[in-house]
C-alpha positions as CSV (number, residue, x, y, z in Angstrom):
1,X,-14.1,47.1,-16.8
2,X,-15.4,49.7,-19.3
3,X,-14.9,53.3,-18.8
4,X,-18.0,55.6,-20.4
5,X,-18.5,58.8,-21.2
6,X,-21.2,60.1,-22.9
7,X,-21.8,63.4,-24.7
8,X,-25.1,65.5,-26.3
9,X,-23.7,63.8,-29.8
10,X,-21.5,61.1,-29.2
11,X,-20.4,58.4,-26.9
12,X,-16.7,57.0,-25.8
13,X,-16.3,53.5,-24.0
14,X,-12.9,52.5,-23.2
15,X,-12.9,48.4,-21.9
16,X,-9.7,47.6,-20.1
17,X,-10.2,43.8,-20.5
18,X,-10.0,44.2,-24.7
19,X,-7.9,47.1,-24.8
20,X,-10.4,49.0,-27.0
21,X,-11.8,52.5,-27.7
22,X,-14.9,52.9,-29.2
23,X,-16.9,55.9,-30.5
24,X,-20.1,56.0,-31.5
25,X,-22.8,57.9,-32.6
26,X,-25.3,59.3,-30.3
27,X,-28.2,57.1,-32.0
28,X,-26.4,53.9,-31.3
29,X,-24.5,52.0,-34.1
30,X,-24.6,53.8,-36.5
31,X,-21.7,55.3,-36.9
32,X,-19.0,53.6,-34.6
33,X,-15.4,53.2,-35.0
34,X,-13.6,50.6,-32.6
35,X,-10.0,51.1,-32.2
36,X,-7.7,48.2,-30.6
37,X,-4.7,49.9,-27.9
38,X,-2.3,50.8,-30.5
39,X,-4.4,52.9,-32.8
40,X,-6.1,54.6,-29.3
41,X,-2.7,55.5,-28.6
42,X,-2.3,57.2,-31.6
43,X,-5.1,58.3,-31.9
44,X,-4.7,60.1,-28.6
45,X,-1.5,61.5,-29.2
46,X,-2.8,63.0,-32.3
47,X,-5.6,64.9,-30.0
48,X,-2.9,65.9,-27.4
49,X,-1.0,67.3,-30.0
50,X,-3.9,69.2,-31.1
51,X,-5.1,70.4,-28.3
52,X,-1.6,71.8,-27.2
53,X,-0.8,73.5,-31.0
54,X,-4.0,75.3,-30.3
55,X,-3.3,76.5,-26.8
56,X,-0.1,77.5,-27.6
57,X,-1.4,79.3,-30.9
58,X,-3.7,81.1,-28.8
59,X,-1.0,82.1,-26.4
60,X,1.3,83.4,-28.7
61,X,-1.3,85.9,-30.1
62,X,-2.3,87.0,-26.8
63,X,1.6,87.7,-25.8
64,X,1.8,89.4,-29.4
65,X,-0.7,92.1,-28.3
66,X,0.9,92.5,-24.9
67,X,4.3,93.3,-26.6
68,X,2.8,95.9,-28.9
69,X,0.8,97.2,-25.8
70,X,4.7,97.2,-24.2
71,X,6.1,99.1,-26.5
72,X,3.6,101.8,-26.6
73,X,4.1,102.0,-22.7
74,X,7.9,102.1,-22.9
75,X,7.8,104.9,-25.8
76,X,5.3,107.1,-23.4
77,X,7.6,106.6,-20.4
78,X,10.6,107.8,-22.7
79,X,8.8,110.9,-24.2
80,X,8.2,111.8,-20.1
81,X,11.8,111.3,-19.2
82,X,13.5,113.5,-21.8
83,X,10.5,115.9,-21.7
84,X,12.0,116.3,-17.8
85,X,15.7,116.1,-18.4
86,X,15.2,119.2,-21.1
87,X,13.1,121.1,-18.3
């Protein structure tokens, strides 16, 4: 059984009975690289890995700016409460 999935630039065909991945070129043969199940695997850790050091990249940035955004918060509401214990 072969698995297919096909993008605007390149094509990936997984076939269960060889254990192989293959990627190729939009325009056929070109350029195609045929992996056997032990260099897939790798080969899909090393996109898993990728994939999550990005995501996790991006969401430490985001919680970066929601700290600083905290703090500015916290340092208004301290302002208010000693502006109303000296009143």
């Amino acid at each position: 059984m072969e698995i297919t999935k096909e993008l605007k630039n390149a094509t990936f065909i997984y076939n269960e009975e060889k254990k192989t991945f293959t990627i190729m070129e939009a325009d056929g043969f070109n350029g195609c690289i045929e992996l056997d199940k032990v260099y897939a695997f790798a080969f899909m850790r090393f996109v898993v890995r990728m994939a999550q050091r990005n995501w996790l990249r991006q969401n430490k940035n985001i919680k970066n700016n929601i700290d600083k955004e905290d703090e500015i918060v916290l340092e208004s509401d301290i302002e208010e409460d000693q502006m109303e214990f000296f009143k």
